[in-house]
C-alpha positions as CSV (number, residue, x, y, z in Angstrom):
1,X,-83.8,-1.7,95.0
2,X,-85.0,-3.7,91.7
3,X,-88.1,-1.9,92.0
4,X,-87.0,1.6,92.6
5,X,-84.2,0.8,89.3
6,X,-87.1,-0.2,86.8
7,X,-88.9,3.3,88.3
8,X,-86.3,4.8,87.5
9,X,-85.4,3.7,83.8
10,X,-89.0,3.9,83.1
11,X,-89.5,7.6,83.7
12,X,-85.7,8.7,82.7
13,X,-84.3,6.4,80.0
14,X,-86.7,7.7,77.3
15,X,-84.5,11.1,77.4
16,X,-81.1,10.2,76.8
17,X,-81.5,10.8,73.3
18,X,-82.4,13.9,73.7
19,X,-79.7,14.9,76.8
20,X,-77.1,13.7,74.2
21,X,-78.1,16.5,72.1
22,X,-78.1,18.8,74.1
23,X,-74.8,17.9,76.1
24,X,-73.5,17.9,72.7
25,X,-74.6,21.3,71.9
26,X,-73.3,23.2,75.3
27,X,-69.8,21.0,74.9
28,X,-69.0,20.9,71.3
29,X,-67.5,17.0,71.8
30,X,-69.4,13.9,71.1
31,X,-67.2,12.0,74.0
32,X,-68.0,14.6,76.5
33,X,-71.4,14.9,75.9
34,X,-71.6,10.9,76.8
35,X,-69.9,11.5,79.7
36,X,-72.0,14.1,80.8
37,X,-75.0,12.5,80.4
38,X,-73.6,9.2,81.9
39,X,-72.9,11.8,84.8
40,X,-76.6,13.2,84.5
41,X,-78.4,9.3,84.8
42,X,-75.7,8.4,87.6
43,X,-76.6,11.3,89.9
44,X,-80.4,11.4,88.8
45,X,-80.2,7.7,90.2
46,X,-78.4,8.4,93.3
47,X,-81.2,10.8,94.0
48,X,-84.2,9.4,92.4
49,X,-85.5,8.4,95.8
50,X,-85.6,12.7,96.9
51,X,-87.2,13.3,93.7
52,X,-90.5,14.5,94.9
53,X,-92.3,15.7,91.4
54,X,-92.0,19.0,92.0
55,X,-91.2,19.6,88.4
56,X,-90.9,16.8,85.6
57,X,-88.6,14.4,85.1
58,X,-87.5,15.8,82.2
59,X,-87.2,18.8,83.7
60,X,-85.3,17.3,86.4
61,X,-82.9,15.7,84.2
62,X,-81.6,18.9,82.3
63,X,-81.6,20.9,85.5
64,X,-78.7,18.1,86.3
65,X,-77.5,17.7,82.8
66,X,-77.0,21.8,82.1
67,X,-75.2,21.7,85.7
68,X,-72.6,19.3,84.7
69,X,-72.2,20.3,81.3
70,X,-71.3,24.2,83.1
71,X,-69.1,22.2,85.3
72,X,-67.4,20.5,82.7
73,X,-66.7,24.1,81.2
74,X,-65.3,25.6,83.5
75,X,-61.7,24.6,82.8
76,X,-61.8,24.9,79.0
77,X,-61.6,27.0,75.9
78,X,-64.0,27.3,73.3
79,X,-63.6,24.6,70.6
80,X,-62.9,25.5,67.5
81,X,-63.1,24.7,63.6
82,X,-60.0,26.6,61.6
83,X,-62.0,28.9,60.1
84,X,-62.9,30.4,63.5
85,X,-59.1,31.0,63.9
86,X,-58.3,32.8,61.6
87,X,-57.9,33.1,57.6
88,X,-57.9,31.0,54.9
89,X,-54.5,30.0,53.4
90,X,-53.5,31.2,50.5
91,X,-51.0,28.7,49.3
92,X,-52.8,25.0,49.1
93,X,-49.6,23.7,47.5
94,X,-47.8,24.3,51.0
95,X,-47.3,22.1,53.8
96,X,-49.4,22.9,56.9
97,X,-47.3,24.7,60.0
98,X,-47.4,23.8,63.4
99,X,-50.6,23.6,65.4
100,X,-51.2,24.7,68.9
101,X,-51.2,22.2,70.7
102,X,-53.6,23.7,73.3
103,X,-56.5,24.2,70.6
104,X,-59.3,22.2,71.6
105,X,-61.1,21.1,68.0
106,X,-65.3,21.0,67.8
107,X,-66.0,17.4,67.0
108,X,-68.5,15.9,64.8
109,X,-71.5,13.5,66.7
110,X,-73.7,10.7,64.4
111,X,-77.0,11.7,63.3
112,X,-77.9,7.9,64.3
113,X,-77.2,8.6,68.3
114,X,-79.4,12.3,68.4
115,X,-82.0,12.6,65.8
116,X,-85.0,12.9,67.5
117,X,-87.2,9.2,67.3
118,X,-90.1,10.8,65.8
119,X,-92.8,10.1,62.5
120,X,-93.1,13.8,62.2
121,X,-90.4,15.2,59.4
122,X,-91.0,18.6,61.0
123,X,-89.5,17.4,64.2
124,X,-86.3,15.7,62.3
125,X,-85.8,19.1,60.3
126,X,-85.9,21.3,64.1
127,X,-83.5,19.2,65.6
128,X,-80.7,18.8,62.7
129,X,-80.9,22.5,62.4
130,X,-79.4,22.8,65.7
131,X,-77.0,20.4,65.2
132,X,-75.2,21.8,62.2
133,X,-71.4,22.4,62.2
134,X,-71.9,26.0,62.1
135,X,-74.3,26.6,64.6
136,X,-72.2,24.2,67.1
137,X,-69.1,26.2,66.5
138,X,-71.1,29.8,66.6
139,X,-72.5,28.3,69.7
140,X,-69.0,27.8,71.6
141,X,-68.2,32.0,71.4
142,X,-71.0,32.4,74.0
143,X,-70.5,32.2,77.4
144,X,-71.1,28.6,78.8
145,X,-74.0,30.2,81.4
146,X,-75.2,32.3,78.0
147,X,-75.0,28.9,76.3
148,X,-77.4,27.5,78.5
149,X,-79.6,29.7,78.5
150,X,-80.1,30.0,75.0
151,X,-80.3,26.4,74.5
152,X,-82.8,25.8,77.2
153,X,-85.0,28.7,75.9
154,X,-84.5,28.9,72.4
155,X,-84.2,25.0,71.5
156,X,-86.2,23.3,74.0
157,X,-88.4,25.8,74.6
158,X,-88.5,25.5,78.6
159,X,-90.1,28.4,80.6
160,X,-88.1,31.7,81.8
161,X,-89.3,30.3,85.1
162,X,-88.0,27.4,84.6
163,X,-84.6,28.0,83.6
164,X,-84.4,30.1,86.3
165,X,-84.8,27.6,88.8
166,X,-82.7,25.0,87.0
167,X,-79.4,27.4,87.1
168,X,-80.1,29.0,90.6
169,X,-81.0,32.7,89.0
170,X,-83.7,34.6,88.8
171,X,-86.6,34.8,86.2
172,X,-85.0,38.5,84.9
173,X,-81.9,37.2,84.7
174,X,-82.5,34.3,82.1
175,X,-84.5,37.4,80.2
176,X,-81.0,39.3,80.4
177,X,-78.6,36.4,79.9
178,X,-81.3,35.6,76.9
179,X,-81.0,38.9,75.4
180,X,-77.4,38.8,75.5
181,X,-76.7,35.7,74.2
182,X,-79.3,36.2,70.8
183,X,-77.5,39.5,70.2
184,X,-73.8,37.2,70.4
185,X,-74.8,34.5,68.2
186,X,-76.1,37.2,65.7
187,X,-73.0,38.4,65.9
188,X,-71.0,35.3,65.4
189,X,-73.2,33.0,63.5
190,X,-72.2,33.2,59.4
191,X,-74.8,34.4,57.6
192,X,-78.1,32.6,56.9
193,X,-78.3,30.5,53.9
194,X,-80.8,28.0,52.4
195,X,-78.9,24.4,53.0
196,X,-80.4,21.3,52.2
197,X,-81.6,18.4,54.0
198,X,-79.4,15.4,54.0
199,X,-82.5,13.1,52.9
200,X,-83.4,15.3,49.9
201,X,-82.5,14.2,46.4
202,X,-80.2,16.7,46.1
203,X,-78.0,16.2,48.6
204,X,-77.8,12.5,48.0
205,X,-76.8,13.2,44.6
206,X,-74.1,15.9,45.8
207,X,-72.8,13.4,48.4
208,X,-73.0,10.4,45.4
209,X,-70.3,13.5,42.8
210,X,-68.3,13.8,46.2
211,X,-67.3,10.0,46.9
212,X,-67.3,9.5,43.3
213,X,-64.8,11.9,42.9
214,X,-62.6,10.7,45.3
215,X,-63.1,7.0,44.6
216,X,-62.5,7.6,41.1
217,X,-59.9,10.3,41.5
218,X,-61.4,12.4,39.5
219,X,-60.9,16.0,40.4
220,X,-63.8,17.0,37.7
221,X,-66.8,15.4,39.6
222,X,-65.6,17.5,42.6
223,X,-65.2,20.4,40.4
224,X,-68.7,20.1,39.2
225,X,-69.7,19.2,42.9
226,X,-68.5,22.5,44.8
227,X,-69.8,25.9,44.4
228,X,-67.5,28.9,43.0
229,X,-66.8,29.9,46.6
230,X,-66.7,26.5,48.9
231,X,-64.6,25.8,51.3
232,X,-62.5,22.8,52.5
233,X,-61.5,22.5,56.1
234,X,-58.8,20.0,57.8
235,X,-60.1,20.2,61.8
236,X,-56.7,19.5,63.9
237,X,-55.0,21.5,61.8
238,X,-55.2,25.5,61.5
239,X,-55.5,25.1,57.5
240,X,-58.5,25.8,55.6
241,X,-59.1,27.2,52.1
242,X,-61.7,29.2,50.4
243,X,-62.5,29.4,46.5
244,X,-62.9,26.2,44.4
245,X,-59.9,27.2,42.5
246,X,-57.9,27.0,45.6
247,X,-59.4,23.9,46.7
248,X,-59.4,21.8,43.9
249,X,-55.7,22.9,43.7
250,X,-55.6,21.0,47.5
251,X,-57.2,18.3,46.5
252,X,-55.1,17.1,43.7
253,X,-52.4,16.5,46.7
254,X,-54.9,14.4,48.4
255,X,-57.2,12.2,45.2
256,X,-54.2,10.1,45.0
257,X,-54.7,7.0,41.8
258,X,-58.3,5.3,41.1
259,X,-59.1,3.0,44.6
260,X,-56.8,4.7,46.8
261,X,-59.7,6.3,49.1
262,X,-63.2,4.1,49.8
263,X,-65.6,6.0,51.2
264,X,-69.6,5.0,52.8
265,X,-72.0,7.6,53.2
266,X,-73.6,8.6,56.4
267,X,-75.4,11.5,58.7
268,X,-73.1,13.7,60.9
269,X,-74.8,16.7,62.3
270,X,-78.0,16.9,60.3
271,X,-75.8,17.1,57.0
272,X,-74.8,14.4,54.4
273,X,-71.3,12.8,55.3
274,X,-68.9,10.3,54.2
275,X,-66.7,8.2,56.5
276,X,-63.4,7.2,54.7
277,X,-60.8,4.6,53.9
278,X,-57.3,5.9,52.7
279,X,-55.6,2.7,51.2
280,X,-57.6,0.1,53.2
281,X,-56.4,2.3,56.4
282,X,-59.5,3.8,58.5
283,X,-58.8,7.9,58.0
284,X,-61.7,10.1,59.1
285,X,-64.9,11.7,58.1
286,X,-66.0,14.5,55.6
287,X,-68.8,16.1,56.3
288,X,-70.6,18.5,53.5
289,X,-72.9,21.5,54.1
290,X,-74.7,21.5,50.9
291,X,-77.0,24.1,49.4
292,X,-79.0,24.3,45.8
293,X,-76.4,25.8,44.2
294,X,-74.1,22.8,45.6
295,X,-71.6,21.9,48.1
296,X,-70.4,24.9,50.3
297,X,-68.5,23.4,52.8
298,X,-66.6,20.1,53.5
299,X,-64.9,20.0,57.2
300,X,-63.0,16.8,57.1
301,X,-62.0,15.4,60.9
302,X,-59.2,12.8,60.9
303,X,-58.7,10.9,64.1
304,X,-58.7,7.1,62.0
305,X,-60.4,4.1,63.2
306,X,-62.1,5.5,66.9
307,X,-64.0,8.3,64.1
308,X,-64.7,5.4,61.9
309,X,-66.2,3.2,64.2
310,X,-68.4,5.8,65.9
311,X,-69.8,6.5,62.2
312,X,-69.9,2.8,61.6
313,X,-67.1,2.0,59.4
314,X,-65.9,-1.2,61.3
């Protein structure tokens, strides 16, 4: 039994990584992507001694890891972020209405747990772009078999073949299911832009004017900080707001005095993030999409000290 164990970590352990990525991808939820992959490496286990190396292990491990992520979905909605349910307020001096309490929200997931452990930059940059807010929320309009396909093709770069035999189909159709999911993501999927790395320059700096200006309370840095048309959203609840106008009008409810918020930076989704303190009090994490013309986006998840701690703010 030892010897069949130490088998199978050799050959299977140095994927998790990358199955926690892609769990993460088809489910939209850090917590159920761990437990789909601590699903994946119990079953792969139970049956390592049938595996006959037919195909690789790796292959092998995201035939089982797709299947249980599709079981998984079966049962639920899409998640969301508010700005996939509809429109951006229009008053940010109001207080927010009642949320659904059936809305299941798109969470965030460390850089620290899926970046690819690579010395190649081009590698880093391939993975985080599949990673990004955006992408993971366009992502959850497809079809959870569409999904997979996509992902399996499109990401990893596995064979039609091979997909094939991984989700029980035929060859022509993962071509169709291919086809069909490319045209709904095009369709879905915001608009291209140029974003920049988290490790540039730039967006240190960007993330530096954003934690300042909370820290600090001062409403200018942030001002300076966000382009003419960002956004702010507040996942959990259906509010959103688009326009720096409008948002810097939101967040003068929110700066409070000089020391009120503390904030560390970090990596959440291939973007520059900031995991926060309101008042000594663990609150939640901000996370920027940020571009050369400056910060476009900030999607700020709540959820206290469990967010905190898987960010690393003890």
């Amino acid at each position: 039994m030892t010897e069949r164990s130490d088998e199978f970590v050799r050959s299977a352990e140095q994927f998790r990584r990358e199955l926690l990525a892609h769990c993460y991808r088809m489910l939209g939820s850090a917590d159920e992507a761990e437990d789909a992959v601590q699903e994946t490496y119990l079953r792969a286990w139970r049956s390592y001694g049938a595996f006959e190396g037919r195909s690789s292990v790796r292959s092998w491990l995201y035939r089982i890891a797709t299947n249980a992520c599709l079981t998984a979905l079966e049962q639920r909605r899409r998640r969301a972020l508010p700005s996939g349910l509809g429109g951006p307020a229009d008053d940010p001096d109001a207080p927010p209405g009642p949320v659904d309490p059936a809305i299941a929200w798109l969470e965030p997931i460390p850089d620290a747990v899926v970046t690819p452990e690579s010395e190649d930059p081009a590698v880093i940059v391939a993975a985080r772009e599949w990673l990004r807010l955006a992408l993971i929320a366009s992502l959850q309009y497809l079809p959870a078999r569409q999904r997979a396909v996509l992902l399996l093709r499109d990401v990893l770069g596995f064979p039609a073949a091979e997909v094939a035999s991984m989700l029980g189909t035929s060859t022509a159709a993962v071509k169709s299911t291919l086809q069909r999911a490319r045209a709904r993501l095009d369709e879905v999927a915001p608009a291209p832009e140029r974003t920049i790395e988290p490790t540039e320059p730039q967006a240190q700096e960007l993330l530096a004017q954003y934690i300042a200006g909370f820290e600090n309370a001062d409403t200018t840095a942030l001002e300076k900080a966000l382009r003419a048309d960002a956004a702010i959203e507040m996942v959990g609840t259906a509010m959103w707001f688009s326009g720096r106008e409008t948002c810097l009008r939101y967040l003068a409810h929110v700066i409070g005095a000089p020391g009120d918020w503390r904030m560390a930076p970090t990596l959440a989704n291939g973007q520059p993030a900031a995991v926060a303190r309101y008042r000594r009090n663990a609150y939640g994490l901000g996370v920027l999409t940020v571009t050369p013309t400056g910060i476009a986006r900030i999607t700020v998840f709540g959820g206290g000290p469990d967010i905190a701690a898987k960010f690393g703010l003890a």
